[in-house]
C-alpha positions as CSV (number, residue, x, y, z in Angstrom):
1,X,108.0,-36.5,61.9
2,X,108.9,-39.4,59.6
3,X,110.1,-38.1,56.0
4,X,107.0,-40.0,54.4
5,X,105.3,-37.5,56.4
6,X,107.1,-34.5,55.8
7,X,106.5,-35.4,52.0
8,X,102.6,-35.7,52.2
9,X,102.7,-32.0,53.8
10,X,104.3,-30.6,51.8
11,X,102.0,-31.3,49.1
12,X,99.0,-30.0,50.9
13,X,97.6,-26.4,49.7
14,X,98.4,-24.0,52.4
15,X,95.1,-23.0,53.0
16,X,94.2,-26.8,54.3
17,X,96.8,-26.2,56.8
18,X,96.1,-23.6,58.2
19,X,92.7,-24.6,59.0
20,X,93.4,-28.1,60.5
21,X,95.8,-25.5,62.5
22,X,93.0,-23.6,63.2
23,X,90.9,-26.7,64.5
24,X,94.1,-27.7,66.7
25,X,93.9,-24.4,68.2
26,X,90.1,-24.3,69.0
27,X,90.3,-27.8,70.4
28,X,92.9,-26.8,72.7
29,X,91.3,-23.3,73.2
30,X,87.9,-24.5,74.7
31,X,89.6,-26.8,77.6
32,X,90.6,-22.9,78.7
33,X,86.8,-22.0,78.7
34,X,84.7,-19.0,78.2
35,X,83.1,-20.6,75.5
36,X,79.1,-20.9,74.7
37,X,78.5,-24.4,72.9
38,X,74.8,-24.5,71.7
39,X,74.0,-27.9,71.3
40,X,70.7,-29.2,69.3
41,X,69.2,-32.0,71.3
42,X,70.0,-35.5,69.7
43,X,68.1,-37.7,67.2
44,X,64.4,-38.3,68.7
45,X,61.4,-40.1,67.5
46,X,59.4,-38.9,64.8
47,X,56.4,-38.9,67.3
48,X,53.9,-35.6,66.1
49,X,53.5,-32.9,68.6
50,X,50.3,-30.6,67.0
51,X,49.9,-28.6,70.5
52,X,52.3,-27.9,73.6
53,X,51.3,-30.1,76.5
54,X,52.6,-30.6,79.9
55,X,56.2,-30.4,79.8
56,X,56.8,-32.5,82.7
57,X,55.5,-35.2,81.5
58,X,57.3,-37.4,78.9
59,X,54.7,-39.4,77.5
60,X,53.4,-36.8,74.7
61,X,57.2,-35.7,73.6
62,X,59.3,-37.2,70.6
63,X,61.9,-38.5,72.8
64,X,65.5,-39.7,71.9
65,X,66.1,-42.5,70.4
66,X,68.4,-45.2,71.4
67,X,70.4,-43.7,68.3
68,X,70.1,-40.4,70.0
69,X,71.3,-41.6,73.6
70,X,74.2,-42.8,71.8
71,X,74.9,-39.3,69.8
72,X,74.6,-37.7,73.1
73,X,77.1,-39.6,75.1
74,X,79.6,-39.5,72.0
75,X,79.9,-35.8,71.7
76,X,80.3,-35.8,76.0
77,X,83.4,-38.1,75.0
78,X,84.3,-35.6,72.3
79,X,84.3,-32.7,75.1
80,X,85.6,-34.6,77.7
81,X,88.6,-35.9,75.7
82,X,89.5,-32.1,74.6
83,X,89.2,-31.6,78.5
84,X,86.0,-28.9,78.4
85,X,84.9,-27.8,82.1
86,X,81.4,-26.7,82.3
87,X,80.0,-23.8,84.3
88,X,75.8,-23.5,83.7
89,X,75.1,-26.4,82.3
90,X,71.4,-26.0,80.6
91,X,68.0,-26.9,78.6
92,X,64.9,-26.4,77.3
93,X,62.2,-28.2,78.7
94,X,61.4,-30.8,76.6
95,X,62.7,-34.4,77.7
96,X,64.8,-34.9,74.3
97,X,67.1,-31.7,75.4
98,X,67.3,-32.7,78.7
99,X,68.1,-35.9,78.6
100,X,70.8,-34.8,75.6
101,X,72.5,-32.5,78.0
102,X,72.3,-35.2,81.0
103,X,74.1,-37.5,78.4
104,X,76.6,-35.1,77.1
105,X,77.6,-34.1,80.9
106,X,76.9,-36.7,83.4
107,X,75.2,-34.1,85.5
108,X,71.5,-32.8,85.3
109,X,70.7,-29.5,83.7
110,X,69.3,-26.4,84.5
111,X,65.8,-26.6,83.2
112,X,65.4,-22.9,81.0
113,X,62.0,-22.1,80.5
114,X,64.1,-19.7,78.1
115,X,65.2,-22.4,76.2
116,X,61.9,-23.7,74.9
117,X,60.3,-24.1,71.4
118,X,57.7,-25.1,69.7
119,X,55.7,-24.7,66.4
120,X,52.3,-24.0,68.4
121,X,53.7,-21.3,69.8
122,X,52.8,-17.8,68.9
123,X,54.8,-16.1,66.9
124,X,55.5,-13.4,69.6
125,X,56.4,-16.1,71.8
126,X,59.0,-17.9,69.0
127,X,60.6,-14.7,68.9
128,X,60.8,-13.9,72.6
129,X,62.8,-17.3,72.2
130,X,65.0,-16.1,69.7
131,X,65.8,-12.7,71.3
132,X,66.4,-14.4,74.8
133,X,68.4,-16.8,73.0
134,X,70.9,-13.9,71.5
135,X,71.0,-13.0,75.3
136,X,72.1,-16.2,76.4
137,X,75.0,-17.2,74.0
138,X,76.5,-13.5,74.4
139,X,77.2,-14.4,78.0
140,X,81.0,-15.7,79.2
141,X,81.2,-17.8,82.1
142,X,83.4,-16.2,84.3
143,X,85.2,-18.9,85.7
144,X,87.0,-20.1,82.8
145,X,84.6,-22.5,82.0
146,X,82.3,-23.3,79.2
147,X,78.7,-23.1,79.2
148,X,76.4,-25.7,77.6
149,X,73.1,-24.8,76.6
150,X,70.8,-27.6,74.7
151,X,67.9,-26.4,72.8
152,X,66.4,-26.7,69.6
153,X,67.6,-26.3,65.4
154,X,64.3,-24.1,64.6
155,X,65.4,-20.5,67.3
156,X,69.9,-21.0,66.3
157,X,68.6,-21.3,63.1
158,X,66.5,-18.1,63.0
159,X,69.0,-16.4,64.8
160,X,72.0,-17.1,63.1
161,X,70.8,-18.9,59.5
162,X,72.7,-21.7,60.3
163,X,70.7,-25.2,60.2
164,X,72.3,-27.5,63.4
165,X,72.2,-31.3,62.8
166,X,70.5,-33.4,65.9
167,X,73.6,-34.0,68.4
168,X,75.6,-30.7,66.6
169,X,76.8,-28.0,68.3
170,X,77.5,-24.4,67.4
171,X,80.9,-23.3,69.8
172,X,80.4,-19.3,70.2
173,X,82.6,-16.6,71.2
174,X,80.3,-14.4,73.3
175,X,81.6,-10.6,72.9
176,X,78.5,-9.4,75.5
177,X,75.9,-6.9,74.6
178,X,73.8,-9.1,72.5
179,X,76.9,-10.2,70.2
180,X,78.7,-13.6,69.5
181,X,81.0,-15.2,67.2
182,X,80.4,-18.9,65.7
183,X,84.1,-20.3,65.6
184,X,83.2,-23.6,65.0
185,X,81.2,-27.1,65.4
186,X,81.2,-29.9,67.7
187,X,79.2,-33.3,66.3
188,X,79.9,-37.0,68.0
189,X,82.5,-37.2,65.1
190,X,84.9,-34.3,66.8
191,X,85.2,-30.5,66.9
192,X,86.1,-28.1,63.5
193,X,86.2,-24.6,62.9
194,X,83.4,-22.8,61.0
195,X,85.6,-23.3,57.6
196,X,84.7,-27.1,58.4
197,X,88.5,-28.3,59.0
């Protein structure tokens, strides 16, 4: 470490520190695996969807845009550079998620009729989403691998009160029986911890 160096640390506030620490450890932490990162699909159009249609078919969806492809394959770099190995690898339904997760991994998801969410939707059914969504992210892959699972802001955010960005991930501890810990975020910029260092 050059003493110019030195000198700028030494005049950061120890609490800044500690949490680019923090983020140093996390990075290094989720090449190990057992992590869950929930990732909300990437920027798609702002095409209306008034009733659920055939999910199969593309036509009908908001797809991503050619901004979105490109959020998608950033945060794959972001993973990939930090050396993240994936066990279950998947999305909802909808086209935009799983095209964001083919992006992100170079591999094709596991469609998870789970996964899915929409506004027309009863509210029985948005809930069954939320509650089978809890479920989900509590669960460590046992391989020492992390699991990706890309879905949508409205069910993460009714779970957890936490608004996710398109193309940003929540990275969760699962703890099992329905219970998880948010440690931090992944974006196409990099990973942080929750403080946001």
């Amino acid at each position: 470490m050059t003493l110019r160096r030195r000198q700028v640390l030494a005049l950061l506030p120890a609490p800044f520190l500690a949490n680019c620490a923090q983020a140093r450890t996390l990075a290094a932490d989720l090449k190990d695996g057992g992590y869950v990162i929930y990732l909300r699909h990437a920027e798609s159009e702002g095409k209306p969807e008034p009733t659920l249609g055939d999910i199969k078919d593309c036509l009908w969806q908001a797809n991503l845009t050619a901004a979105g492809k490109a959020q998608a394959v950033r945060v794959g770099q972001v993973l990939r550079e930090l050396g993240v190995r994936y066990g279950q690898i998947a999305s909802s339904p909808f086209c935009r998620c799983r095209d964001t997760a083919q992006l992100v991994t170079n591999r094709p998801p596991t469609v998870m009729p789970e996964l899915l969410y929409h506004p027309g939707q009863t509210p029985n059914a948005q809930a069954a989403t939320v509650e089978r969504l809890r479920i989900l992210v509590s669960n460590r892959d046992p391989g020492g691998r992390c699991t990706l699972l890309v879905g949508h802001g409205e069910p993460f955010s009714a779970m957890t009160g936490i608004e996710l960005g398109a193309a940003q991930g929540a990275i969760i501890r699962p703890e099992l029986t329905k219970d998880f810990e948010i440690v931090g975020f992944v974006d196409p910029t990099g990973v942080r911890n929750r403080a946001g260092n």
